[in-house]
C-alpha positions in Angstrom: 124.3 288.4 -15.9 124.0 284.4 -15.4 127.3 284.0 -17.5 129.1 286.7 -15.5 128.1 284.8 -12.4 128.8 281.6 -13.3 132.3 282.5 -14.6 132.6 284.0 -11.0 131.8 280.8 -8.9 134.2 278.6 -10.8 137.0 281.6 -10.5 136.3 281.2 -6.6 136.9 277.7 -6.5 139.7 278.0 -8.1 141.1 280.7 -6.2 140.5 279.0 -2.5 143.7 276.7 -2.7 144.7 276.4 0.9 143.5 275.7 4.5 145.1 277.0 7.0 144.6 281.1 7.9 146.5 282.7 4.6 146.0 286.5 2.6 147.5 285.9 -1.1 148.3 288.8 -3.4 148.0 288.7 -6.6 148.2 290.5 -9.4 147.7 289.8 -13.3 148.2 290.9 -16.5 146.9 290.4 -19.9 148.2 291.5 -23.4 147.3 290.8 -27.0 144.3 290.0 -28.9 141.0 291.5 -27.5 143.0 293.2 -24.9 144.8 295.2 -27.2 141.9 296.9 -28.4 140.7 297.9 -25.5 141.2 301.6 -25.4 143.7 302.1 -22.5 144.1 298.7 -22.3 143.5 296.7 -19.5 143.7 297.6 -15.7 145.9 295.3 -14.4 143.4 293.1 -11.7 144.7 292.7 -8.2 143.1 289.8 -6.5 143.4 288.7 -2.6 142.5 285.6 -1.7 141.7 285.4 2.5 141.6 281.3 3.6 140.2 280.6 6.9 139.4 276.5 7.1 137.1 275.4 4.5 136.0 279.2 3.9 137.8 281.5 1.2 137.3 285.3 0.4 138.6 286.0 -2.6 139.1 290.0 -3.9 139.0 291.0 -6.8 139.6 294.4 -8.1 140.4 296.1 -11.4 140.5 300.0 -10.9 137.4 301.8 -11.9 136.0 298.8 -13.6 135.3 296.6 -11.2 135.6 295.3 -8.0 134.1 291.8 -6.7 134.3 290.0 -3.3 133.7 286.4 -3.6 132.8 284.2 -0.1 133.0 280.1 -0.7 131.9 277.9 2.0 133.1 274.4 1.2 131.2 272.5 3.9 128.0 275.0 3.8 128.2 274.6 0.0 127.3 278.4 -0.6 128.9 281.2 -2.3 128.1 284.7 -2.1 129.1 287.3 -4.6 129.1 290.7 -3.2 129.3 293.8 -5.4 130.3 296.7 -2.7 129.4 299.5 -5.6 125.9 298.0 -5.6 125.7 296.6 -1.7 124.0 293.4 -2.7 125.1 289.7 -2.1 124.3 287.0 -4.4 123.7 283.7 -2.8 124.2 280.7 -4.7 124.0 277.4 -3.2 124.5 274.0 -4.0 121.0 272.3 -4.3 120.3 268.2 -3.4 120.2 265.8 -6.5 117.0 266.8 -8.4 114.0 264.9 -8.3 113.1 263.3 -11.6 111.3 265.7 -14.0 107.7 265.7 -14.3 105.4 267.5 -17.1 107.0 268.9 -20.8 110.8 269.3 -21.2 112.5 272.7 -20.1 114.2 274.7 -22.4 117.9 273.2 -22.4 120.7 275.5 -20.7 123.7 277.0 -22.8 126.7 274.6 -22.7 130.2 274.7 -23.0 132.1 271.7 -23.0 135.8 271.7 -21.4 138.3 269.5 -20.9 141.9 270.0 -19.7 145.3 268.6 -18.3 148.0 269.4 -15.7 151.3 267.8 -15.8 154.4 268.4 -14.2 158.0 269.0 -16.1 160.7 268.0 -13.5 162.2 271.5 -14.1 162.7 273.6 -11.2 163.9 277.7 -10.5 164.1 279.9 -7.8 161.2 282.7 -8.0 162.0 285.8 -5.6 164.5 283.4 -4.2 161.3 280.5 -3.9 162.3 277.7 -5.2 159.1 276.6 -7.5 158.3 273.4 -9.7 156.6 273.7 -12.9 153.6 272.3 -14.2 152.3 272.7 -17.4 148.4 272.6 -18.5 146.3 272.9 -21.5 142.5 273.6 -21.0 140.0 273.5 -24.4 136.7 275.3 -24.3 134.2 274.1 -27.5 131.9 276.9 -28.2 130.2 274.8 -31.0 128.1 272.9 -28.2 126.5 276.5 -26.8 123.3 275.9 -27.3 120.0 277.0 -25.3 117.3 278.7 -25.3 119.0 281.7 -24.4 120.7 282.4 -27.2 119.5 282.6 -30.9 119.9 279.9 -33.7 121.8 282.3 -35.6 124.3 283.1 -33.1 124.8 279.1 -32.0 125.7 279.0 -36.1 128.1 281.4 -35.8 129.6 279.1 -32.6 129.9 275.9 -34.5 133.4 274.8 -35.0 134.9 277.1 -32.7 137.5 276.5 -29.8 139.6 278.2 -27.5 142.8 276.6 -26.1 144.3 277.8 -23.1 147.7 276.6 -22.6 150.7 277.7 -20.3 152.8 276.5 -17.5 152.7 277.0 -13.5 155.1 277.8 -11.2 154.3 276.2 -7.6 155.9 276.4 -4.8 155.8 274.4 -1.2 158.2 276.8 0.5 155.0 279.2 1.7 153.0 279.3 4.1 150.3 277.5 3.9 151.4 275.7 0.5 151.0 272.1 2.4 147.3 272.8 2.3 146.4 273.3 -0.9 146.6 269.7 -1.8 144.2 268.9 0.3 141.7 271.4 -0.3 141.9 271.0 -3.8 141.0 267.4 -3.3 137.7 268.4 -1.4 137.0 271.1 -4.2 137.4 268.3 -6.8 135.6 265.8 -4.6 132.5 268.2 -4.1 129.7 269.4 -6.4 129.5 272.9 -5.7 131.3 274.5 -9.2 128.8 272.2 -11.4 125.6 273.1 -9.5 126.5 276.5 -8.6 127.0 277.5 -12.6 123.7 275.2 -13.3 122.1 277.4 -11.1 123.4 281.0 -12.9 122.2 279.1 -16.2 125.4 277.2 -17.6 126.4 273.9 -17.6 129.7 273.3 -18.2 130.7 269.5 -18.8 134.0 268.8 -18.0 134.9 271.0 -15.2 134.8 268.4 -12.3 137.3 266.6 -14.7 139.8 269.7 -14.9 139.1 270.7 -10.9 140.3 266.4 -10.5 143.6 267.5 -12.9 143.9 270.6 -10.6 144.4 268.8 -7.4 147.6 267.0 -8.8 149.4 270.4 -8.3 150.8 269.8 -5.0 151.6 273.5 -4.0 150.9 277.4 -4.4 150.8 279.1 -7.9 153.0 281.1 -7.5 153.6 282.6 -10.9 151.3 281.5 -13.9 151.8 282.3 -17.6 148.8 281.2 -19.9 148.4 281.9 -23.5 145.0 281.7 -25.2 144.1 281.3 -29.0 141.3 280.5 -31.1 140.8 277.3 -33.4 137.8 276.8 -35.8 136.6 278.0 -38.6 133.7 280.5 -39.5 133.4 284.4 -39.6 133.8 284.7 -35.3 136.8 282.3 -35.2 138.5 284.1 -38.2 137.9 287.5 -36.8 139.0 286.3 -33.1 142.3 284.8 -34.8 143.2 288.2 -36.7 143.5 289.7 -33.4 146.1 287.6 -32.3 147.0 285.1 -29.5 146.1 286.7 -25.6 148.6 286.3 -22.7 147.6 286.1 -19.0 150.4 286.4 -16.4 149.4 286.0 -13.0 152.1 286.4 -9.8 152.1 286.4 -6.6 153.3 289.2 -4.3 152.5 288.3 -0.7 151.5 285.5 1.4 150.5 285.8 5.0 149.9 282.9 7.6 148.4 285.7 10.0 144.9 284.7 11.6 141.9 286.2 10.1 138.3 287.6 11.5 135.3 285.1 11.0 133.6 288.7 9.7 135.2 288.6 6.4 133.2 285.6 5.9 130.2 286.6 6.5 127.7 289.6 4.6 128.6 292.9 5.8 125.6 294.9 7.4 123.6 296.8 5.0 123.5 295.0 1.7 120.8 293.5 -0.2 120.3 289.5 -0.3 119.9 288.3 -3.9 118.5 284.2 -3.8 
């Protein structure tokens, strides 16, 4: 449940790219690997992202398998994760610089190291008739530093050595609205703790991401279509058996954007669901 929620903070930061009062559509798909042996494979995930000022409600929803609302206040530093089939709200928020530690050692929290690059080509094509630059990026998760009391020395073994590398290329435009935002609010995002305490707080420490959110806010635009590809390096019976399944691609477009004004209520927790600290 801490992992799940932690991989949800970071997704809303990385979602809430612009400033102004935009609705983004998006939808993805993803092929290969684990994906293909998922019976019926997998529904494809439509995500909205709603940006009002420094606030972002991101959608997420995936058919029957789940559906996720996402609220990020940048200058309240709080998230809330709602989950409508349960009608609770999650809050997660940003806490001051902790005081120095006093009495024996706590138990240390599972970590994955990441590190990462975006970098633009030059090249440049028309998308839906948007003209879009391209960037491409390579992000490197090492699962041999997950460690922590939470999970068992066996299982950390089985980690060691282990990678996944996510690489792929961006298409981003500054021909929609809102697109001469996103700089900027990427900029605040990388500038501002709340990813690195919000995931400490769901359990997970995750070194590296302030460095890849800083990479982020060189993209001076809106992703408009993405195209990842993600494989597994190592060695050990987990890598082995994650490589026979074959490299897993992610494509992620977008289908609408929207400069209408938006209702300081999707912002906020709707009446009638149960507050989670």
């Amino acid at each position: 449940m801490k992992r799940w929620l932690a991989t949800l903070v970071v997704f809303a930061l990385c979602s809430a790219v612009v400033r102004a009062d935009v609705t983004i559509v998006q939808t993805t798909t993803v092929e290969g690997g684990m994906a293909a042996m998922a019976p019926g494979g997998i529904p494809t995930p439509t995500i909205t992202v709603r940006v009002k000022g420094m606030r972002s409600r991101t959608e997420l929803e995936a058919g029957s398998v789940m559906s996720v609302i996402t609220i990020a206040d940048l200058l309240a530093k709080q998230i809330i994760v709602l989950r409508p089939d349960q009608k609770t709200a999650t809050m997660v928020i940003a806490p001051p610089a902790p005081a120095p530690p006093t009495g024996p050692p706590a138990a240390p929290s599972p970590t994955v190291a990441v590190d990462g690059s975006v970098k633009p080509t030059g090249k440049s094509q028309a998308i839906d008739g948007i003209k879009c630059d391209e960037y491409t990026f390579t992000t490197t998760m090492d699962f041999s530093a997950f460690t922590g009391g939470q999970m068992p020395p066996e299982a950390a073994a089985m980690m060691q050595g282990m990678k996944m590398v996510m690489a792929g290329s961006m298409w981003v435009s500054k021909d929609v609205p809102g697109a001469a935002e996103y700089l900027a609010y990427q900029k605040a995002v990388a500038s501002s703790d709340m990813a690195a305490a919000a995931a400490g707080a769901a359990g997970l420490k995750i070194p590296g991401m302030d460095k890849m959110a800083k990479a982020m806010s060189g993209v001076e635009g809106l992703a408009y279509l993405t195209e990842m590809t993600m494989t597994i390096e190592g060695t050990g019976e987990v890598a082995e058996m994650m490589k026979q399944m074959g490299p897993m691609k992610m494509t992620m477009r977008t289908t609408s954007v929207k400069a209408d004004a938006l209702s300081d209520d999707l912002f906020k927790v709707p009446e009638g669901y149960t507050i989670i600290k």
